[in-house]
mmCIF file of the N, C-alpha and C atoms, coordinates in Angstrom:
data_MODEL
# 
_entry.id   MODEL 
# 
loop_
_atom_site.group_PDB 
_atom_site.id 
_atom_site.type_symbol 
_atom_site.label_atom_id 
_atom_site.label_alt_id 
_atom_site.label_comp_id 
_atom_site.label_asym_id 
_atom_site.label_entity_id 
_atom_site.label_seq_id 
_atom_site.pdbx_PDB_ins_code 
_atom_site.Cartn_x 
_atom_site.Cartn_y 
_atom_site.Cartn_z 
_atom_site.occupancy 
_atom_site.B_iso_or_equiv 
_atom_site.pdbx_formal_charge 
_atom_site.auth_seq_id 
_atom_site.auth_comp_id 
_atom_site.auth_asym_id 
_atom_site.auth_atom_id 
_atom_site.pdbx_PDB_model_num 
ATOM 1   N N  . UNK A 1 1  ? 1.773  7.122   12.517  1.00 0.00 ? 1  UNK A N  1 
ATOM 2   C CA . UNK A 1 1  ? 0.777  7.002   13.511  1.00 0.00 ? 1  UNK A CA 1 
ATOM 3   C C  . UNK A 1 1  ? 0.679  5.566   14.018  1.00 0.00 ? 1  UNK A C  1 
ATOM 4   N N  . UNK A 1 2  ? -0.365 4.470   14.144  1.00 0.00 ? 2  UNK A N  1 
ATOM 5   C CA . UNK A 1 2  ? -0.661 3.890   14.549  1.00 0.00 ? 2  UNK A CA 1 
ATOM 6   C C  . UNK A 1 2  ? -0.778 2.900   13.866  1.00 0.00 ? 2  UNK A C  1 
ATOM 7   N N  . UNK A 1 3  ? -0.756 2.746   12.303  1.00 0.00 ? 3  UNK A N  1 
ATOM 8   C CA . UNK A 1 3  ? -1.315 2.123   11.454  1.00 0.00 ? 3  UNK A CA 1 
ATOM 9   C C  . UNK A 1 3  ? -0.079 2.162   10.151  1.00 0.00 ? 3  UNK A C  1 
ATOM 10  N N  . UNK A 1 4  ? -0.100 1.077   9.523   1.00 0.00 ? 4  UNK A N  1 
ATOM 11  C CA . UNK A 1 4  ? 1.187  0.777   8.373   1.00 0.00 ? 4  UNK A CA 1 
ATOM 12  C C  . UNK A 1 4  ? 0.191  1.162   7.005   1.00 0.00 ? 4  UNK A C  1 
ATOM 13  N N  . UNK A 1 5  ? 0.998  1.484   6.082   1.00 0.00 ? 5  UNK A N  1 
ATOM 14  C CA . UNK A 1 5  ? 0.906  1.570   4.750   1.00 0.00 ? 5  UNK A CA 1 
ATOM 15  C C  . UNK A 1 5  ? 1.540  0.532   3.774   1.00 0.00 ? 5  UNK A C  1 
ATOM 16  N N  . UNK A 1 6  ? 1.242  -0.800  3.635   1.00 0.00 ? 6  UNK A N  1 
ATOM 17  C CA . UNK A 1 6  ? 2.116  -1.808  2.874   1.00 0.00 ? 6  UNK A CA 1 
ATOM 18  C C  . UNK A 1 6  ? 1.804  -1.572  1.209   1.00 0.00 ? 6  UNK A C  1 
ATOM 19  N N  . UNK A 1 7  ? 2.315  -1.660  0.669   1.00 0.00 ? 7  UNK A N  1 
ATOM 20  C CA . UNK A 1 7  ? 2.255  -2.494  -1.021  1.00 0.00 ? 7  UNK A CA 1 
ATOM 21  C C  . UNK A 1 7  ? 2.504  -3.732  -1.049  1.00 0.00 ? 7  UNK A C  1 
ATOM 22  N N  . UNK A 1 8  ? 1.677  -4.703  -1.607  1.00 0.00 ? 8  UNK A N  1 
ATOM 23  C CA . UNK A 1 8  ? 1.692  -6.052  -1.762  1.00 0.00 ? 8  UNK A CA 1 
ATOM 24  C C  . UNK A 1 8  ? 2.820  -6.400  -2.774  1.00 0.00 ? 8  UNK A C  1 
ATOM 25  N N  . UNK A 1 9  ? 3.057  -7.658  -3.071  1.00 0.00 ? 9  UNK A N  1 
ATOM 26  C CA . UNK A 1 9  ? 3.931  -7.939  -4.271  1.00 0.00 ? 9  UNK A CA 1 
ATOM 27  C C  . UNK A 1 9  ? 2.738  -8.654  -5.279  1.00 0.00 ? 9  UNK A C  1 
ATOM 28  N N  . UNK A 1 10 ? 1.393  -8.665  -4.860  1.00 0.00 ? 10 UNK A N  1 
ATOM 29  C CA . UNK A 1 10 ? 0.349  -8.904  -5.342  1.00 0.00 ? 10 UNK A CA 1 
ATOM 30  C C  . UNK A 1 10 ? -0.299 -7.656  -6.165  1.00 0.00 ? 10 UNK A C  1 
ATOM 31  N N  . UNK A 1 11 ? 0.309  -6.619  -5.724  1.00 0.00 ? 11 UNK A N  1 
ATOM 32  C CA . UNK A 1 11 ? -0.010 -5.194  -6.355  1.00 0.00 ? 11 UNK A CA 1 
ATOM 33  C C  . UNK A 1 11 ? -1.335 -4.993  -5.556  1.00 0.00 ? 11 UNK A C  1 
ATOM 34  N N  . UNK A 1 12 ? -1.604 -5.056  -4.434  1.00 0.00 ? 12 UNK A N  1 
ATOM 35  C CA . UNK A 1 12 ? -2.558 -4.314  -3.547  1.00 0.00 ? 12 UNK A CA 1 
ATOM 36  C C  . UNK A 1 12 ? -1.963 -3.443  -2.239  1.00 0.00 ? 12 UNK A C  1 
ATOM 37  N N  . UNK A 1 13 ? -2.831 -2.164  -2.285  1.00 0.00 ? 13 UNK A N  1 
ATOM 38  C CA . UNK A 1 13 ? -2.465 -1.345  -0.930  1.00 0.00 ? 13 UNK A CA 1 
ATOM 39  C C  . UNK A 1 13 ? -3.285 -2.200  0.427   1.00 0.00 ? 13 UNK A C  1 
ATOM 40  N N  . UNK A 1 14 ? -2.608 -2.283  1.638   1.00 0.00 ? 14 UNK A N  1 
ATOM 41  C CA . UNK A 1 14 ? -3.172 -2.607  2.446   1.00 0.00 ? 14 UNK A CA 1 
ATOM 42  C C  . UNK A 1 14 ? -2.662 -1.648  3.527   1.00 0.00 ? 14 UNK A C  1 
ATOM 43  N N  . UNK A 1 15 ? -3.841 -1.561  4.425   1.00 0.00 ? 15 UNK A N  1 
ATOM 44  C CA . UNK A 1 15 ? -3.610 -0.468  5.659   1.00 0.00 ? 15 UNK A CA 1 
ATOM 45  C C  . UNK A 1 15 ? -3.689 -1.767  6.510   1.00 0.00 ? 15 UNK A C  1 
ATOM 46  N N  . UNK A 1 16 ? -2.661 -1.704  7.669   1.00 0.00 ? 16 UNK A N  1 
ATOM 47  C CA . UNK A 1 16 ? -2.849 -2.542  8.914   1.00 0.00 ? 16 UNK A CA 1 
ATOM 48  C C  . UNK A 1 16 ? -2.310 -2.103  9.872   1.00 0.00 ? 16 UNK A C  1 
ATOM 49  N N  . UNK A 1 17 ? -2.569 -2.894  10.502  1.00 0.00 ? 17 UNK A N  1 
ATOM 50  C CA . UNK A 1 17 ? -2.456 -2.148  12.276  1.00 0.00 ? 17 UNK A CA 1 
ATOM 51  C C  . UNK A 1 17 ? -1.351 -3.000  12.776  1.00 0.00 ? 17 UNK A C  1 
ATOM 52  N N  . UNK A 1 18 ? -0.108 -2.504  13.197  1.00 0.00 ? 18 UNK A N  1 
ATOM 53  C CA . UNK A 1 18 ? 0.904  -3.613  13.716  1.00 0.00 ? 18 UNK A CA 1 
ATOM 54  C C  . UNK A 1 18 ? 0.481  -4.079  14.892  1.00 0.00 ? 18 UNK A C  1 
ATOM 55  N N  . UNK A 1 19 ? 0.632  -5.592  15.244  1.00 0.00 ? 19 UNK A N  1 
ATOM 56  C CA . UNK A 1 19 ? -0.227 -6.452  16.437  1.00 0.00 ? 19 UNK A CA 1 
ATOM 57  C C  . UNK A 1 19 ? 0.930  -7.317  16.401  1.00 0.00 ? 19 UNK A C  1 
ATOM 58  N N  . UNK A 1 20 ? 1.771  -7.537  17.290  1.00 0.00 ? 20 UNK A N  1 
ATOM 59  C CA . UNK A 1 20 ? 2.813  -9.272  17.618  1.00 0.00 ? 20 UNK A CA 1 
ATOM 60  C C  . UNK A 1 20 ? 1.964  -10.152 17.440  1.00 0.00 ? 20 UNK A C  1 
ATOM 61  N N  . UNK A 1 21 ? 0.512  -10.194 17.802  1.00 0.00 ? 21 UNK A N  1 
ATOM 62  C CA . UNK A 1 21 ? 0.142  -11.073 18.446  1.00 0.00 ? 21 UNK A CA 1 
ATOM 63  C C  . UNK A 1 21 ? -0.657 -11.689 16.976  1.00 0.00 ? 21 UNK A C  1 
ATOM 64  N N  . UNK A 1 22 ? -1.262 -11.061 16.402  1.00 0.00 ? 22 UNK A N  1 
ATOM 65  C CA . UNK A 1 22 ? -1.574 -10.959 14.787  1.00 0.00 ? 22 UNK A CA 1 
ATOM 66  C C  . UNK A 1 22 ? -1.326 -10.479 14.026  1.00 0.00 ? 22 UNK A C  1 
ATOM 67  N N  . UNK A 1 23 ? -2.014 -10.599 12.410  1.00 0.00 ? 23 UNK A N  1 
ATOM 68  C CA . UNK A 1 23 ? -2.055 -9.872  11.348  1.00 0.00 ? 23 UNK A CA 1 
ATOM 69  C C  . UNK A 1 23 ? -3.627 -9.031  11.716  1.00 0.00 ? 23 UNK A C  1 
ATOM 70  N N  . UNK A 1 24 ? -3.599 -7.676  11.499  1.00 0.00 ? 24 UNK A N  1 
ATOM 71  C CA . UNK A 1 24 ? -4.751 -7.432  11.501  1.00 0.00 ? 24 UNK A CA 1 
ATOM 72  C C  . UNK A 1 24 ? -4.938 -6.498  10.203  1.00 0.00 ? 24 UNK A C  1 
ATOM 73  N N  . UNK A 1 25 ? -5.331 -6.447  9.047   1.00 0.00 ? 25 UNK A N  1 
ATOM 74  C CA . UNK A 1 25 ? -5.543 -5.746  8.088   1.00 0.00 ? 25 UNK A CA 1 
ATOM 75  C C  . UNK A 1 25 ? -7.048 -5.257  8.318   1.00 0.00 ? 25 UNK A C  1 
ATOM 76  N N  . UNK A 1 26 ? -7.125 -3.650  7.744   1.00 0.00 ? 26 UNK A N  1 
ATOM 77  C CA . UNK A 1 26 ? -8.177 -3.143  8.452   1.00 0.00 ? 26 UNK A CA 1 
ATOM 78  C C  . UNK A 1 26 ? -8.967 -2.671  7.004   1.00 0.00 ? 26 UNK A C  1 
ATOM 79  N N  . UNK A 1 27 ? -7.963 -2.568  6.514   1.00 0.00 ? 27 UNK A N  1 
ATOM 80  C CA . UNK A 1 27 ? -8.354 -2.398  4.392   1.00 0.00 ? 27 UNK A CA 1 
ATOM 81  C C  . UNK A 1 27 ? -7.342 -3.481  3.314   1.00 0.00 ? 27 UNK A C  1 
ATOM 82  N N  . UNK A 1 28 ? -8.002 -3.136  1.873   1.00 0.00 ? 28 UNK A N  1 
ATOM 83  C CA . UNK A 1 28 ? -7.617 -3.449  1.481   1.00 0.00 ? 28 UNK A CA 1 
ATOM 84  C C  . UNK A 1 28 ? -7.546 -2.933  -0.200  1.00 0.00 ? 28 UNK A C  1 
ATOM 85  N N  . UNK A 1 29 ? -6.693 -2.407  -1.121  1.00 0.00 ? 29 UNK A N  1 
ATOM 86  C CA . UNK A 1 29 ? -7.271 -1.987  -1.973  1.00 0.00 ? 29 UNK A CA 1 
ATOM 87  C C  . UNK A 1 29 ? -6.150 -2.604  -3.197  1.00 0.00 ? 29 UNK A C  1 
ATOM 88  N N  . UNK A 1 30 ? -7.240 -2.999  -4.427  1.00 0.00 ? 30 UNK A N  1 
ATOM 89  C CA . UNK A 1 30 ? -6.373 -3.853  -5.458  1.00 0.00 ? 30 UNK A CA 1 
ATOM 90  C C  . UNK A 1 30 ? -5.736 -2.478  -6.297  1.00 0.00 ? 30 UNK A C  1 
ATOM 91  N N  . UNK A 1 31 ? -4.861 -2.041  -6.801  1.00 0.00 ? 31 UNK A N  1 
ATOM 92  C CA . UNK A 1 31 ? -4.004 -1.353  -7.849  1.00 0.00 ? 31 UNK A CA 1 
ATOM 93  C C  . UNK A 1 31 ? -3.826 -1.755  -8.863  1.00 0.00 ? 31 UNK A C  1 
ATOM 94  N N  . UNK A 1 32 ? -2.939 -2.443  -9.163  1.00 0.00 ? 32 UNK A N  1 
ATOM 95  C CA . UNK A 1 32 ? -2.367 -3.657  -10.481 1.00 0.00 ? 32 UNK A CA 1 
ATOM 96  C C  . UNK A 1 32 ? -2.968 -5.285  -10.672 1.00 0.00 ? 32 UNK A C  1 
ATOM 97  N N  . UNK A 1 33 ? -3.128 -5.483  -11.258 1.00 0.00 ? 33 UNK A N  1 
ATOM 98  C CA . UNK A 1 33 ? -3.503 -6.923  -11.850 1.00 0.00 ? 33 UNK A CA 1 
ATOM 99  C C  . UNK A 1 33 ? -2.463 -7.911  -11.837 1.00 0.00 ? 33 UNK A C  1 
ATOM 100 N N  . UNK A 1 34 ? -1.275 -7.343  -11.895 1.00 0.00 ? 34 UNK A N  1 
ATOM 101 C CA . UNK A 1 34 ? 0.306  -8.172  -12.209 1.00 0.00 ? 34 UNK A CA 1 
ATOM 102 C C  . UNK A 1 34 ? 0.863  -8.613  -10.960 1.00 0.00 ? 34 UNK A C  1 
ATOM 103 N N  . UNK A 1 35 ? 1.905  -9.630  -11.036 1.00 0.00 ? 35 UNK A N  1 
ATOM 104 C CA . UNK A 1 35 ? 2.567  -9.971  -10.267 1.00 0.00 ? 35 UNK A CA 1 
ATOM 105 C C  . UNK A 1 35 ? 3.786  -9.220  -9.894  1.00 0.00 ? 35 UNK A C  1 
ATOM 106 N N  . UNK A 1 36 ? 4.429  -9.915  -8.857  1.00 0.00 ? 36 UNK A N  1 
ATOM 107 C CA . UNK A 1 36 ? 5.905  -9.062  -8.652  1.00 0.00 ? 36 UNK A CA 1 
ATOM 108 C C  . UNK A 1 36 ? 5.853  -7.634  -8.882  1.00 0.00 ? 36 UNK A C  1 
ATOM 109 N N  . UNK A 1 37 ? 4.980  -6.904  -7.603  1.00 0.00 ? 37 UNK A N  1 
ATOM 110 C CA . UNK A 1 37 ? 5.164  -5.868  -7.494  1.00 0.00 ? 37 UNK A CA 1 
ATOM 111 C C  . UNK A 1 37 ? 6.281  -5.445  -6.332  1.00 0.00 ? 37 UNK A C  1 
ATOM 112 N N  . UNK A 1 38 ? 7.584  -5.339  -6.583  1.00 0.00 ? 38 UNK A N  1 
ATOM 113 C CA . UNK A 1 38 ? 8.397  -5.451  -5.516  1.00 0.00 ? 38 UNK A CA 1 
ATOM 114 C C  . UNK A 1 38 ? 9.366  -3.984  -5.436  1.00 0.00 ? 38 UNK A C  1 
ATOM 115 N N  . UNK A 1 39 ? 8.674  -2.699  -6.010  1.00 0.00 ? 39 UNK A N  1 
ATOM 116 C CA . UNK A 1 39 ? 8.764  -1.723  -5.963  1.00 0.00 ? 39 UNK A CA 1 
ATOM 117 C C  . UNK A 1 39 ? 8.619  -1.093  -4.555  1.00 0.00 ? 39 UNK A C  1 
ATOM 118 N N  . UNK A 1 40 ? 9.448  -0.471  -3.698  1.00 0.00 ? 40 UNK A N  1 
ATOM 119 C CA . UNK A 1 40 ? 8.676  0.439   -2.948  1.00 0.00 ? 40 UNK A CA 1 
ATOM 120 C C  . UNK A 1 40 ? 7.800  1.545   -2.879  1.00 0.00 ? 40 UNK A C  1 
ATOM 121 N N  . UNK A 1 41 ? 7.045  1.582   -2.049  1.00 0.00 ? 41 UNK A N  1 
ATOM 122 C CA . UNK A 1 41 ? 5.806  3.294   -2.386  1.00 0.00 ? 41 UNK A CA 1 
ATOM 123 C C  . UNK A 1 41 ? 6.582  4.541   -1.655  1.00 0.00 ? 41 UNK A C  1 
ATOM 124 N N  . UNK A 1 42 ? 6.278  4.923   -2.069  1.00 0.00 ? 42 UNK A N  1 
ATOM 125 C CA . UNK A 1 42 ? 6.963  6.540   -1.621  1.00 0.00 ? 42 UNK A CA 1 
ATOM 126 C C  . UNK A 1 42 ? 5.294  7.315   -1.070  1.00 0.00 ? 42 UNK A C  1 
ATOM 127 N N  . UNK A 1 43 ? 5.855  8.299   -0.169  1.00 0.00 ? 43 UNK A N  1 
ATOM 128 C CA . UNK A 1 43 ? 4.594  8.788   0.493   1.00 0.00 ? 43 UNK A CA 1 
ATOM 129 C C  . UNK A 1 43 ? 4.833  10.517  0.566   1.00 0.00 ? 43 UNK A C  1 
ATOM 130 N N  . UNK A 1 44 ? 4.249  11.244  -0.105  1.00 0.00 ? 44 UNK A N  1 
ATOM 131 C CA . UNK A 1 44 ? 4.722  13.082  -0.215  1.00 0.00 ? 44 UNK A CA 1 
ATOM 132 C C  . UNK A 1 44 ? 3.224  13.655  0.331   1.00 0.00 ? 44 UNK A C  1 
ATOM 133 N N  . UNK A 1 45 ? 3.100  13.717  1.443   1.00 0.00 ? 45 UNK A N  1 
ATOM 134 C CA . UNK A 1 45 ? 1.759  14.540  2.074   1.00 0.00 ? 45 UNK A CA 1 
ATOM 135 C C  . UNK A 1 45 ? 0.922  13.474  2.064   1.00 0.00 ? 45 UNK A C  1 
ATOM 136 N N  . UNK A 1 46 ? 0.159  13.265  1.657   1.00 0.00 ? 46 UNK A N  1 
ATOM 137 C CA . UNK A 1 46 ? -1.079 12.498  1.175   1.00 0.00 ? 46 UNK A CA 1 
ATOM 138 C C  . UNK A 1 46 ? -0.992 11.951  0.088   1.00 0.00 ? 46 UNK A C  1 
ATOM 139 N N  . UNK A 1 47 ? 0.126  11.709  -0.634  1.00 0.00 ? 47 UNK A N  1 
ATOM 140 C CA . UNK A 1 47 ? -0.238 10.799  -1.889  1.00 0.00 ? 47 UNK A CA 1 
ATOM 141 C C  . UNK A 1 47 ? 0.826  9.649   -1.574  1.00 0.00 ? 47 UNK A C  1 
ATOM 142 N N  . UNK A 1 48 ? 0.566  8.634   -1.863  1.00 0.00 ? 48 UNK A N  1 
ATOM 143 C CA . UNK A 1 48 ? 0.843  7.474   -2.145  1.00 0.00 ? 48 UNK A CA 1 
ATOM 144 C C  . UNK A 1 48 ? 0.836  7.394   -3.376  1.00 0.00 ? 48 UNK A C  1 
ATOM 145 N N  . UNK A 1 49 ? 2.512  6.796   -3.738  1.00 0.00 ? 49 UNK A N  1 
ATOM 146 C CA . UNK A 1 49 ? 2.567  6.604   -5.618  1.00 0.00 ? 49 UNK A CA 1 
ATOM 147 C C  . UNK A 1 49 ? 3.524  5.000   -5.162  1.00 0.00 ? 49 UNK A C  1 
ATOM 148 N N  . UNK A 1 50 ? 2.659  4.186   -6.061  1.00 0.00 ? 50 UNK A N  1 
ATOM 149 C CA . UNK A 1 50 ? 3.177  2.796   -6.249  1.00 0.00 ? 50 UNK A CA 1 
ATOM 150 C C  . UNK A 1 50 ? 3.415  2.529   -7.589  1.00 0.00 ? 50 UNK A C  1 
ATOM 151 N N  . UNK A 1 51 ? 4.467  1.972   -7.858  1.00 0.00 ? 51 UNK A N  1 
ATOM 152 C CA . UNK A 1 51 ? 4.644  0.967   -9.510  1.00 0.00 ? 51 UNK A CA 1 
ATOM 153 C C  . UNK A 1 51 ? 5.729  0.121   -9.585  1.00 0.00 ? 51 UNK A C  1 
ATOM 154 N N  . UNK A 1 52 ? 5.182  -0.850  -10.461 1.00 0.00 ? 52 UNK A N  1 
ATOM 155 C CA . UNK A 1 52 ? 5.921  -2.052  -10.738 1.00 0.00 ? 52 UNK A CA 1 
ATOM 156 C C  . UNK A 1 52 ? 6.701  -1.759  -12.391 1.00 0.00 ? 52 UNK A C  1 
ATOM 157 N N  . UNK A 1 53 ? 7.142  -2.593  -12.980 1.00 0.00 ? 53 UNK A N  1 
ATOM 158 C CA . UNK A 1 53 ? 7.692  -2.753  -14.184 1.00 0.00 ? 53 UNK A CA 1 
ATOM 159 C C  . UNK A 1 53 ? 7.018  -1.894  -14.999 1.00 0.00 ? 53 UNK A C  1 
ATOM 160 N N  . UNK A 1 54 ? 5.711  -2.030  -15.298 1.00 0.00 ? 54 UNK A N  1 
ATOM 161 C CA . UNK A 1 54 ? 4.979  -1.542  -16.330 1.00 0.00 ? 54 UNK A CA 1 
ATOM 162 C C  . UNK A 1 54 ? 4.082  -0.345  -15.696 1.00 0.00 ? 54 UNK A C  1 
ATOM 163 N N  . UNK A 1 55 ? 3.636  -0.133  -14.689 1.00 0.00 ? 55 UNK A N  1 
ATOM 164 C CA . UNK A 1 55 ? 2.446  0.603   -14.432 1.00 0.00 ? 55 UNK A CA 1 
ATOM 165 C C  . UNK A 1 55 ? 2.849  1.726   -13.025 1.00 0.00 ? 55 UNK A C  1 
ATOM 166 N N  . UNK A 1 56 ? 2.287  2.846   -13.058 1.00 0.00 ? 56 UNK A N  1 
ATOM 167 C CA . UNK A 1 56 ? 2.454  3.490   -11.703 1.00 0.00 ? 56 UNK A CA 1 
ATOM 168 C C  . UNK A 1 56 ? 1.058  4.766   -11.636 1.00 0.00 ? 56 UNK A C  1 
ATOM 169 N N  . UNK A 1 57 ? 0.968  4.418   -10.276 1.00 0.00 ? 57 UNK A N  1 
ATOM 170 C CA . UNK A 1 57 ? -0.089 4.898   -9.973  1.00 0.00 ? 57 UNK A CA 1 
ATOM 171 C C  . UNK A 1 57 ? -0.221 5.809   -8.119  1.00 0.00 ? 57 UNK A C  1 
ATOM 172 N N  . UNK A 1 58 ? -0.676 7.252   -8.313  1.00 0.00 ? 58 UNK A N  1 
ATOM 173 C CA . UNK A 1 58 ? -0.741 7.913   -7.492  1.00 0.00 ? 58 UNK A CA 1 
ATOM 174 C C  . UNK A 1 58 ? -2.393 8.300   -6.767  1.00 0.00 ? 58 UNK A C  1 
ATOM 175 N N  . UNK A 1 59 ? -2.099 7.633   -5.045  1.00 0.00 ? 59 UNK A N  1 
ATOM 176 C CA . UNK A 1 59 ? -3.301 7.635   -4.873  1.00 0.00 ? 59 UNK A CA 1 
ATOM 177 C C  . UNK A 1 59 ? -3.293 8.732   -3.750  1.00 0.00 ? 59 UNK A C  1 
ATOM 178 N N  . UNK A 1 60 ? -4.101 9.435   -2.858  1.00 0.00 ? 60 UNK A N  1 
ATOM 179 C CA . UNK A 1 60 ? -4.476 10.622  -2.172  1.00 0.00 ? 60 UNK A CA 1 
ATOM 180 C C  . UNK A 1 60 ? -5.250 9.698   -1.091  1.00 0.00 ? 60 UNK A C  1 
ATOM 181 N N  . UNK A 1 61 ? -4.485 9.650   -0.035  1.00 0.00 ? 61 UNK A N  1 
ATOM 182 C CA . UNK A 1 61 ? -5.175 9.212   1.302   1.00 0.00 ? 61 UNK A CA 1 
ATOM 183 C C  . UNK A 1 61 ? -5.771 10.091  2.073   1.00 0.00 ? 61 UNK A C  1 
ATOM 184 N N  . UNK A 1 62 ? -6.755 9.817   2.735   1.00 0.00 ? 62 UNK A N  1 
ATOM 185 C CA . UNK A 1 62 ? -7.303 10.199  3.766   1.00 0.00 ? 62 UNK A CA 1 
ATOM 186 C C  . UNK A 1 62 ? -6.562 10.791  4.725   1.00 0.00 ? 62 UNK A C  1 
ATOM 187 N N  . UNK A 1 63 ? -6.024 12.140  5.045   1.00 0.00 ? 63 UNK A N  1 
ATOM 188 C CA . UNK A 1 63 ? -5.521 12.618  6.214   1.00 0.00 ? 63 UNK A CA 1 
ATOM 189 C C  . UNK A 1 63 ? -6.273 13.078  7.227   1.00 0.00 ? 63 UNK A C  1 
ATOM 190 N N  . UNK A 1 64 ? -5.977 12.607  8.374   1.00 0.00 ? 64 UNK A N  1 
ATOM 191 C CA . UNK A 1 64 ? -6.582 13.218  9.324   1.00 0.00 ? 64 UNK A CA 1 
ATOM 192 C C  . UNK A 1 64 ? -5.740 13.995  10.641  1.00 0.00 ? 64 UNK A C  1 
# 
């Protein structure tokens, strides 16, 4: 749609809106505590599953 789904390497989900002109992040949500999260997320319907070395975690977005 209109809007990105990132994983941080900070281990946070962020929703943003692609802009040339800026960064515009519209959320933000922490997951992991750890560094070097440099895993990609995979996306199956509505879930979002992220993990790094040690941890993985499946979250259920908002569809509309």
């Amino acid at each position: 749609g209109e809007h990105l789904v990132v994983f941080t390497e900070g281990g946070e989900v962020a929703l943003v809106r692609p802009n040339p002109e800026e960064f515009e992040e519209l959320a933000l949500l922490p997951v992991f505590d750890r560094d070097k999260n440099w895993n990609p997320p995979g996306l199956a319907g509505d879930i979002l599953v992220v993990r790094n070395h040690f941890d993985m975690a499946a979250l259920r977005l908002p569809v509309e």
